[in-house]
ChimeraX commands (.cxc) that place a marker at each C-alpha (Angstrom):
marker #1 position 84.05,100.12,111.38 radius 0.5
marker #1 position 82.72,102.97,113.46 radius 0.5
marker #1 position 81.00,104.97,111.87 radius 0.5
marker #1 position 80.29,109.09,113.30 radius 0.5
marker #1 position 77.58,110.24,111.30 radius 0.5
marker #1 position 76.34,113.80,110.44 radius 0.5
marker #1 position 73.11,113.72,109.62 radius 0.5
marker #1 position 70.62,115.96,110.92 radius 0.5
marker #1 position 68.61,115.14,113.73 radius 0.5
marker #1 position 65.73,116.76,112.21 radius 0.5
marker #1 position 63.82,114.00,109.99 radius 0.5
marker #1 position 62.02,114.32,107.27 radius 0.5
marker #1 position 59.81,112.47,104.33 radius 0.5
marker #1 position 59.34,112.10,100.89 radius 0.5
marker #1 position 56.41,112.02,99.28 radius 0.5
marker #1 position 54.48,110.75,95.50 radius 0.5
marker #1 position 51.26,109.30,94.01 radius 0.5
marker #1 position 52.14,106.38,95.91 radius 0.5
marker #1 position 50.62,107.80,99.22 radius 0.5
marker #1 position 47.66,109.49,98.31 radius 0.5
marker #1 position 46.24,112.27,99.09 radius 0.5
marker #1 position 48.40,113.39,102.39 radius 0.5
marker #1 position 46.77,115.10,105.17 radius 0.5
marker #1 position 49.54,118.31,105.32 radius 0.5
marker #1 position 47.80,119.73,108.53 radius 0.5
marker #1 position 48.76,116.49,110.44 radius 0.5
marker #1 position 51.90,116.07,109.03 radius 0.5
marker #1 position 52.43,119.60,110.17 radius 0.5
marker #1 position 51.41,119.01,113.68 radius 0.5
marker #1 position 52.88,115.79,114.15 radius 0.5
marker #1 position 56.23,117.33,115.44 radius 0.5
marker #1 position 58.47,114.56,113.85 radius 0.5
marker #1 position 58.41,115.59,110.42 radius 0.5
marker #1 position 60.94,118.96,109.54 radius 0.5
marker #1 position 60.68,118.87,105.71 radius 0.5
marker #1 position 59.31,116.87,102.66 radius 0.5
marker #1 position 60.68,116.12,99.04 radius 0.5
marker #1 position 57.64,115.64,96.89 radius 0.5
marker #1 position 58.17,113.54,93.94 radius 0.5
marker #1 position 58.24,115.67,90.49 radius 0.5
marker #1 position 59.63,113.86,87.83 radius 0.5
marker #1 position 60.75,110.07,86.70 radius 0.5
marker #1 position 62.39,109.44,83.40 radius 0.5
marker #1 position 61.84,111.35,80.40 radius 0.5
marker #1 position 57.79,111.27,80.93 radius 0.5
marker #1 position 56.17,110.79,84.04 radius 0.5
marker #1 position 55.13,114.11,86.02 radius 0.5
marker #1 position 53.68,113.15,89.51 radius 0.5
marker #1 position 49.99,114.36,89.43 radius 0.5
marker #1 position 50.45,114.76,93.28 radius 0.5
marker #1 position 53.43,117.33,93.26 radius 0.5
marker #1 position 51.99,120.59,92.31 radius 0.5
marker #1 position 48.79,119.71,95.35 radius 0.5
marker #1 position 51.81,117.91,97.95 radius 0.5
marker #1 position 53.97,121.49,97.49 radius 0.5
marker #1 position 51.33,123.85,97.68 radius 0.5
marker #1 position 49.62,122.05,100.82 radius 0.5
marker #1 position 53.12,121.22,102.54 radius 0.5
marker #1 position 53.99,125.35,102.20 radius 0.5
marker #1 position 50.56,126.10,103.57 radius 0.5
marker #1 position 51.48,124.15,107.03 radius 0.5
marker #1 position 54.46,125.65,107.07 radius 0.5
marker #1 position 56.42,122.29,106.08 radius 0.5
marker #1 position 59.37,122.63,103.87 radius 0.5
marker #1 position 59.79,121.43,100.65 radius 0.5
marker #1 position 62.18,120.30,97.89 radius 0.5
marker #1 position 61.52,118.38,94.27 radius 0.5
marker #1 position 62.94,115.03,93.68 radius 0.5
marker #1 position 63.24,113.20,90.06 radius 0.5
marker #1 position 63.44,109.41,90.77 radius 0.5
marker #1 position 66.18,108.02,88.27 radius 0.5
marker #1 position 65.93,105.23,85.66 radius 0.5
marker #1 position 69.33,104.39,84.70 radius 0.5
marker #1 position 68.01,102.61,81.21 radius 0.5
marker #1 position 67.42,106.60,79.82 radius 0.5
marker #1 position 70.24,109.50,79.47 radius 0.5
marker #1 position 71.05,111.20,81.99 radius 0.5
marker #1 position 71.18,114.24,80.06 radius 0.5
marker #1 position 67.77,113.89,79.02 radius 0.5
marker #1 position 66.17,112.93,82.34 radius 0.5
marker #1 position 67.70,116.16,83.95 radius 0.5
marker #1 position 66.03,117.73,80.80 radius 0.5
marker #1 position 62.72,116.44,82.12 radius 0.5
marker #1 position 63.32,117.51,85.56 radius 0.5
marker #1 position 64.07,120.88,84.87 radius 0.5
marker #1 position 61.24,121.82,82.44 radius 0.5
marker #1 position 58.98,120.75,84.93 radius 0.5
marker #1 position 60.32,122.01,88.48 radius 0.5
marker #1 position 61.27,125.71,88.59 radius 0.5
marker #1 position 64.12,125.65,90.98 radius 0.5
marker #1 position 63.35,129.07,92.28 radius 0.5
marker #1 position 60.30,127.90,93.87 radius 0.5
marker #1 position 62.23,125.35,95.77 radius 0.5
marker #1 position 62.91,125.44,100.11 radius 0.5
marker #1 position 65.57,122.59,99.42 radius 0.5
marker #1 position 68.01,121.73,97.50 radius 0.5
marker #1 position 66.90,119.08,94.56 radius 0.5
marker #1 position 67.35,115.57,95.56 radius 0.5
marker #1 position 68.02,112.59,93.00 radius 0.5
marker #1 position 66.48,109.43,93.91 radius 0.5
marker #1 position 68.43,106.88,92.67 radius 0.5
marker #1 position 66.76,102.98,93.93 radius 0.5
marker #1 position 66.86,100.75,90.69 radius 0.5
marker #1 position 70.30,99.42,89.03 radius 0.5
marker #1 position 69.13,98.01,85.62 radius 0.5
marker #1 position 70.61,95.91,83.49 radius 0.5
marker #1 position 73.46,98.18,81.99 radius 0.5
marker #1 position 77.43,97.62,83.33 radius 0.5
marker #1 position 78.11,99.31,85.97 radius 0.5
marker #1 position 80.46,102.04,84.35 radius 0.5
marker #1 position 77.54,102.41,81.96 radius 0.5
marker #1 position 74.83,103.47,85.37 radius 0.5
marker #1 position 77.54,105.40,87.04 radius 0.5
marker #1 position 78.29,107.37,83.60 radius 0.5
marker #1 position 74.03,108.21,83.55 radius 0.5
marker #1 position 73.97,109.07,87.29 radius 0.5
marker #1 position 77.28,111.30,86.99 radius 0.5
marker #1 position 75.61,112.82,83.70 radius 0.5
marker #1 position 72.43,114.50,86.05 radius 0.5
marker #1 position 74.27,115.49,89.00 radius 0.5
marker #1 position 76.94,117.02,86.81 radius 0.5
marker #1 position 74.35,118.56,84.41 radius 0.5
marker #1 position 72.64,120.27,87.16 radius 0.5
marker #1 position 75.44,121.36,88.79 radius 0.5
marker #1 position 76.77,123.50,85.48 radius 0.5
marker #1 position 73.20,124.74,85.40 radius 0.5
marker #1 position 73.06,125.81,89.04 radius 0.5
marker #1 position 76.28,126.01,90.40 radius 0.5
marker #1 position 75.91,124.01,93.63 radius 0.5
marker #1 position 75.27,119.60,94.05 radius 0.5
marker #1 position 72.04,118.38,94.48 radius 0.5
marker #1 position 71.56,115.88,96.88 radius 0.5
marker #1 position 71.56,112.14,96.22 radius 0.5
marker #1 position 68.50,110.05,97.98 radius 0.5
marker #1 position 69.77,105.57,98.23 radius 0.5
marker #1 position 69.37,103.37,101.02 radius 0.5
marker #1 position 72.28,102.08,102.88 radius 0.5
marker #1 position 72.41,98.53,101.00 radius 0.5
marker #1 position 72.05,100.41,97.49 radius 0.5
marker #1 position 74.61,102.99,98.10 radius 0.5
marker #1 position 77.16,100.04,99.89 radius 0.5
marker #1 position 76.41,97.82,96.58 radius 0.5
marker #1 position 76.53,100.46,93.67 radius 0.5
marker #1 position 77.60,103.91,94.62 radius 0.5
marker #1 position 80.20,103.49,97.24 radius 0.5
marker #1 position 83.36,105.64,95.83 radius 0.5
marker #1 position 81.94,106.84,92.93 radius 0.5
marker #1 position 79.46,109.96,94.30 radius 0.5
marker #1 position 80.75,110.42,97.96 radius 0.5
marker #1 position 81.91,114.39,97.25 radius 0.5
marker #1 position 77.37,114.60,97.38 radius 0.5
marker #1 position 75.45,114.70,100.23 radius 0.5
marker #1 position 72.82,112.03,100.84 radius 0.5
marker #1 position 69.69,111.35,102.28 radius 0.5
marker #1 position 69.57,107.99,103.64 radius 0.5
marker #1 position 66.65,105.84,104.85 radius 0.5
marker #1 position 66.21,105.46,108.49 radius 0.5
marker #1 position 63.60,102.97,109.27 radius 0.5
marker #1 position 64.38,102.06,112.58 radius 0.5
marker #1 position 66.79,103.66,115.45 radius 0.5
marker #1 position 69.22,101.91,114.71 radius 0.5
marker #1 position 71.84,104.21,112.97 radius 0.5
marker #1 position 72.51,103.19,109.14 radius 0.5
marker #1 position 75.96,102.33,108.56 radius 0.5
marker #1 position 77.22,102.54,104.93 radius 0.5
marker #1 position 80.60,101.22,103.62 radius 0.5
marker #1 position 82.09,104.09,102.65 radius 0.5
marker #1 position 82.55,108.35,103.66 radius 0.5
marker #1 position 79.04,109.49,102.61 radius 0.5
marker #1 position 77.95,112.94,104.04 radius 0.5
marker #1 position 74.55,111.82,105.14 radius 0.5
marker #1 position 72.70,115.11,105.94 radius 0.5
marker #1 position 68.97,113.67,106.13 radius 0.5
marker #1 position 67.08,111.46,107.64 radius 0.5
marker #1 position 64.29,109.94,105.09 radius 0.5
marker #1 position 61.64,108.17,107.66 radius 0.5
marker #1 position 59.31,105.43,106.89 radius 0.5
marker link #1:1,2 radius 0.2
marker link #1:2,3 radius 0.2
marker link #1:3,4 radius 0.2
marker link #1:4,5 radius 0.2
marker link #1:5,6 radius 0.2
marker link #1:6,7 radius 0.2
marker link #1:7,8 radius 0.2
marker link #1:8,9 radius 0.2
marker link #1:9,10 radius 0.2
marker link #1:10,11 radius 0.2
marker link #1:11,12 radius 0.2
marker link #1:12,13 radius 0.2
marker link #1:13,14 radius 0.2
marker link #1:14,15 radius 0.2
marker link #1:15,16 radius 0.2
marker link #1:16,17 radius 0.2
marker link #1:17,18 radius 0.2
marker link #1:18,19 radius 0.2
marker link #1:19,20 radius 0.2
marker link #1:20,21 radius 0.2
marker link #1:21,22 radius 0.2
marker link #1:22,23 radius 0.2
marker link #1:23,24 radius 0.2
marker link #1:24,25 radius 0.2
marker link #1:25,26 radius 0.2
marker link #1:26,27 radius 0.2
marker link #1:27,28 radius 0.2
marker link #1:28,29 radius 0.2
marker link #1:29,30 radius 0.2
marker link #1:30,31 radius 0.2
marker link #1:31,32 radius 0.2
marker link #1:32,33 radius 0.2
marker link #1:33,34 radius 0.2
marker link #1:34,35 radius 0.2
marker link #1:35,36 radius 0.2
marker link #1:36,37 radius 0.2
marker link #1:37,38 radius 0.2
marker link #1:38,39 radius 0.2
marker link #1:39,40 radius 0.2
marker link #1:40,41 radius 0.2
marker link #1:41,42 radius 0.2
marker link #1:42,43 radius 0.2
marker link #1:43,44 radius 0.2
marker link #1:44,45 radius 0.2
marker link #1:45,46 radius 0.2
marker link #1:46,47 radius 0.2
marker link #1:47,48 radius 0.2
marker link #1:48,49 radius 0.2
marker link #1:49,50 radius 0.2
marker link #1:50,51 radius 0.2
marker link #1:51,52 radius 0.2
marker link #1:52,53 radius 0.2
marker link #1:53,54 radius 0.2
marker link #1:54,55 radius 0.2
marker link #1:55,56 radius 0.2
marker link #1:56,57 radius 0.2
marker link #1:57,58 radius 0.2
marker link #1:58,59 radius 0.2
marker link #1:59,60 radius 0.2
marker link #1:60,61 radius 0.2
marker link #1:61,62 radius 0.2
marker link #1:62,63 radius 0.2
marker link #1:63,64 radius 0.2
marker link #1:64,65 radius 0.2
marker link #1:65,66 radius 0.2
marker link #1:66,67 radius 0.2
marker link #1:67,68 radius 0.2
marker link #1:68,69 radius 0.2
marker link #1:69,70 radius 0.2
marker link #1:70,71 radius 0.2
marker link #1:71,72 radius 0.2
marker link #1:72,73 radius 0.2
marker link #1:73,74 radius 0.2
marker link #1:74,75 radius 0.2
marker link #1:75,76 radius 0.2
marker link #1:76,77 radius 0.2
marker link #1:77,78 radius 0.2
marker link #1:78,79 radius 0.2
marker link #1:79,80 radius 0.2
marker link #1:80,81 radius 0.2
marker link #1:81,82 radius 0.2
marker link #1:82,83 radius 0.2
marker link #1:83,84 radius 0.2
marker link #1:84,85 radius 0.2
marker link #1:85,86 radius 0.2
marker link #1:86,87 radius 0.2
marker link #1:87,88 radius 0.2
marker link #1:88,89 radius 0.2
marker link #1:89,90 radius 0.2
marker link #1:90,91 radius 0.2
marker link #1:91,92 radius 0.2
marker link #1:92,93 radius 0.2
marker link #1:93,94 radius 0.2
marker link #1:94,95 radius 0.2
marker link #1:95,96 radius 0.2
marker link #1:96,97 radius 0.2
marker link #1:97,98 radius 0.2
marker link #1:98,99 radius 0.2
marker link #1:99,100 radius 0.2
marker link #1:100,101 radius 0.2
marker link #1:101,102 radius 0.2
marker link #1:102,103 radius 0.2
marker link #1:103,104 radius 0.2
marker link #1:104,105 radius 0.2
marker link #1:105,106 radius 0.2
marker link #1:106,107 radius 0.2
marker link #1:107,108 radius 0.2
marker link #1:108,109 radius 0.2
marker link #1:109,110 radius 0.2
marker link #1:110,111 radius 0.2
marker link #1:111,112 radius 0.2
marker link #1:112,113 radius 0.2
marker link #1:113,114 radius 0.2
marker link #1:114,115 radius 0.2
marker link #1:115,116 radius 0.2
marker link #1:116,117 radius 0.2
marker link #1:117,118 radius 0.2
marker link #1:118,119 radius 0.2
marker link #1:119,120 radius 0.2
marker link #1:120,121 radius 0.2
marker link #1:121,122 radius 0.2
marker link #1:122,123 radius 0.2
marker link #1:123,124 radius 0.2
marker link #1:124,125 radius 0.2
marker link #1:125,126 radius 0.2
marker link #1:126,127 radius 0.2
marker link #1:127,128 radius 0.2
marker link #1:128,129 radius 0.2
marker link #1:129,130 radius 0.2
marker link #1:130,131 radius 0.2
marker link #1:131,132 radius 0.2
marker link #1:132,133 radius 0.2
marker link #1:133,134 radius 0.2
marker link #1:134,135 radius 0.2
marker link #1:135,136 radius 0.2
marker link #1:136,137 radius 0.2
marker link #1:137,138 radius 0.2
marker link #1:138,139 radius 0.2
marker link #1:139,140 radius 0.2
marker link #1:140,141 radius 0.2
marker link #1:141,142 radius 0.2
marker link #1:142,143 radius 0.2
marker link #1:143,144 radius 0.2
marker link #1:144,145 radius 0.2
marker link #1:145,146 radius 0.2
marker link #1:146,147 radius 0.2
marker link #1:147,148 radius 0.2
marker link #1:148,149 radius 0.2
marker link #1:149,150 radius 0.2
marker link #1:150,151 radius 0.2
marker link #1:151,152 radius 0.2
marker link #1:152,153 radius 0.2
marker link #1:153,154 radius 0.2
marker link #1:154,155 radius 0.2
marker link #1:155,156 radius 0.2
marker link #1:156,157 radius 0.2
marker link #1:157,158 radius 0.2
marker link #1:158,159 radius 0.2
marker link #1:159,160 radius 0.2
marker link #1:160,161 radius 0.2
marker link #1:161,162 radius 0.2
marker link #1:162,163 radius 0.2
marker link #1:163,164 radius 0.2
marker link #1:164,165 radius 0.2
marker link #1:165,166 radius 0.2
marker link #1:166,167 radius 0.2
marker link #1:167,168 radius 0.2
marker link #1:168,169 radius 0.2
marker link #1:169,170 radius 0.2
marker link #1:170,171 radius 0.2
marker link #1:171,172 radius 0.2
marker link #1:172,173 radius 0.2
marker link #1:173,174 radius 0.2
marker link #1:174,175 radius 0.2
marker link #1:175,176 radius 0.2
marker link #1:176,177 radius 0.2
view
């Protein structure tokens, strides 16, 4: 299959606790990097301690930003959107919200589809437009393939070589390594 992709040239990263304390000016500089989701929220609980700091300092060099919630499918959707919200005021957002969605669980597939479908469509009656959905190729071809391709994606790119997923995503970013 041949696939014609759309996504945007333009690269960009996310970002968590898991990096450290990022050096913004470089990042900045480096030429390579167009915009950044920071991590804000996972599950019902967890608030990245680096978000508020990884915002403010991306926005001072003039990067970008949007808020991500990374997505445990063993917790309601409903309530993990809750989470997300109370903690990210969308208004203070350069992108659109992404939802990060890397881990299956052990629930039937109709059961994760049914928690995924319940944020995206939760937000969407909240704000009136779709957030974006962040997977790697492998992870959307094996679990979302036909079920969430009317969202746009951002899809890992960790080589040149062009990602090629199994089904008619709109993939809009570029997440780099």
């Amino acid at each position: 299959m041949t696939y014609n992709h759309t996504a945007s040239e333009r690269g960009g990263i996310d970002v968590s606790h898991y990096q450290g304390q990022i050096n913004w000016k470089a990042i900045a500089h480096d030429g390579r990097v167009h915009y950044a989701y920071c991590k804000a929220t996972e599950n019902t609980s967890v608030f990245d301690n680096t978000f508020l700091f990884n915002v403010r300092e991306a926005r001072k060099y003039g990067v970008p930003v949007g808020a991500y919630h990374f997505f445990r499918p063993s917790v309601s959707g409903e309530e993990q959107l809750k989470f997300f919200l109370e903690n990210v005021d969308m208004k203070t957002q350069d992108l659109i919200p992404m939802l990060d969605i890397e881990i299956r669980g052990k629930a039937s597939l109709p059961v994760f589809h049914k928690q995924i479908r319940a944020w995206l469509e939760g937000f969407e009656k909240i704000y009136h437009y779709k957030p974006i959905i962040y997977a790697s190729v492998n992870f959307y071809n094996k679990y979302l393939a036909g079920y969430f391709d009317d969202y746009k994606y951002m899809v890992a790119k960790y080589s040149e070589e062009i990602p090629t997923p199994d089904g008619p995503i709109k993939m809009v970013m570029w997440q780099y390594t």
